[in-house]
C-alpha positions in Angstrom: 6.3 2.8 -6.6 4.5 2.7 -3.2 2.3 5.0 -1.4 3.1 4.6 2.3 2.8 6.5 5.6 6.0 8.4 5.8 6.5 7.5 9.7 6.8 4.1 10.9 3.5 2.6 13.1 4.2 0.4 16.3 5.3 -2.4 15.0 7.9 -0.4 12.6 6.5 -0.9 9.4 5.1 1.8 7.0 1.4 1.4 6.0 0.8 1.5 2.7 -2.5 4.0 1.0 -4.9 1.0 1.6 -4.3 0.0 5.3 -4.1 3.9 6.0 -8.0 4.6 4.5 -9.1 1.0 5.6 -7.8 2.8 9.2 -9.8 5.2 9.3 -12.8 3.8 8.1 -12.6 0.7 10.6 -12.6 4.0 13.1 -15.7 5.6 11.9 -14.0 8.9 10.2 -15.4 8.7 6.8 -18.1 10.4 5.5 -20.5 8.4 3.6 -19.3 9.2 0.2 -15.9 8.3 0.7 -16.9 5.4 2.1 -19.4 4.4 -0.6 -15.3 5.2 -2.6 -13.5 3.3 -0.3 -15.8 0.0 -0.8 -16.3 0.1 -4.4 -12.7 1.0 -5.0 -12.3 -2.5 -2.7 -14.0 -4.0 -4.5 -12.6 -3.0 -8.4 -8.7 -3.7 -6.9 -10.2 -7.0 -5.1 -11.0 -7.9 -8.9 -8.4 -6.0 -10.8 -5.2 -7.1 -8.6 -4.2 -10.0 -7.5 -3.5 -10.5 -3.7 -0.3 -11.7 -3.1 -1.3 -13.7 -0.2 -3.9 -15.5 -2.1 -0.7 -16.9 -4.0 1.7 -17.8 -1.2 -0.3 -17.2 2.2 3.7 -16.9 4.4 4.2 -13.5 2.1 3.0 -11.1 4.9 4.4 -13.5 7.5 6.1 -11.2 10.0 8.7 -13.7 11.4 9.3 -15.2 7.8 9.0 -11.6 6.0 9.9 -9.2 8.4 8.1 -6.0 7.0 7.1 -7.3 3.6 5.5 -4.3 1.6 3.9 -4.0 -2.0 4.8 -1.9 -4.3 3.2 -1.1 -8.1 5.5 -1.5 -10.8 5.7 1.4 -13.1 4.5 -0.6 -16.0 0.7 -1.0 -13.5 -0.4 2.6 -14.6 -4.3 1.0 -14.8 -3.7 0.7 -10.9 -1.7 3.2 -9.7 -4.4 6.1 -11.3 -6.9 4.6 -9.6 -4.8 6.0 -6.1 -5.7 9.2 -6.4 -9.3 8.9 -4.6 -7.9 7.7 -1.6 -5.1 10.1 -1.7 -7.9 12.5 -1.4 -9.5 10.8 1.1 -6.1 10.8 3.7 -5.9 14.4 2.5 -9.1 15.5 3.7 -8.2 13.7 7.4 -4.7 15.2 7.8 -3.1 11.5 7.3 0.3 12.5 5.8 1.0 10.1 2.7 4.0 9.6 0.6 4.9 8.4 -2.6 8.3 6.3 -2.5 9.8 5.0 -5.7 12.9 3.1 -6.4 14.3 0.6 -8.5 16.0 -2.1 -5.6 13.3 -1.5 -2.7 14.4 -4.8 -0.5 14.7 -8.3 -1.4 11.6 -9.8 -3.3 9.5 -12.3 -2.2 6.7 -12.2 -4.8 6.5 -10.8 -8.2 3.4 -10.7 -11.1 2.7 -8.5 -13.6 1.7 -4.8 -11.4 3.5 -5.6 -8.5 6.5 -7.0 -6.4 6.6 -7.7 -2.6 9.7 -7.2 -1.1 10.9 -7.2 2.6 13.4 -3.7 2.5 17.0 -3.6 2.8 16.9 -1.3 5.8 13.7 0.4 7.8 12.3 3.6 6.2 12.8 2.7 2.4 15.6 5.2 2.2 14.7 6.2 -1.6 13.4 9.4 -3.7 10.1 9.8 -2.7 7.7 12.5 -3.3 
């Protein structure tokens, strides 16, 4: 399961819930209490979730992992609830936000226990999405 922009930015990738609030807080649109949310909730993921680069720094690598995305797996419930704040937050800007889920999303690159990277089969992640 991913939460993503569902149109593509400039470089053709979709971003995901985090990079779309961390948007539009690096542009000065939040208010002060969702970005007292936005830090905290950071900062709980930061501690609660591994970052795949910390494992294998070339995972985001554009020219090794051409559109390399995360996604939760289903089984990550204690992180995918936790979501809902800053699906609130996009919705009170207008950002449009999807959730996508599917069982083959691309190739993986990097698995643990909540999450898999994978670089997709094809632009747009054509799967179910809600």
């Amino acid at each position: 399961m991913r939460f993503q922009s569902p149109t593509p930015n400039q470089r053709g990738t979709y971003p995901g819930v985090f990079g779309l609030v961390n948007s539009l807080a690096f542009e000065g649109e939040l208010t002060e209490a969702e970005e007292k949310f936005r830090r905290s909730s950071n900062d709980w993921y930061n501690a609660n979730f591994t970052n795949p680069s910390d494992e294998d720094p070339t995972v985001y690598d554009r020219a090794l992992n051409p559109g390399a995305a995360a996604w939760f797996k289903r089984s990550a419930a204690h992180l995918i609830d936790r979501v809902t704040g800053y699906l609130e937050i996009l919705k009170a800007h207008d950002v449009p936000c999807v959730r996508v889920e599917s069982s083959d999303p691309g190739r993986v690159i990097y698995e643990d226990a909540d999450q898999v990277v994978v670089v997709p089969y094809e632009t747009g992640y054509a799967s179910s999405s809600s």
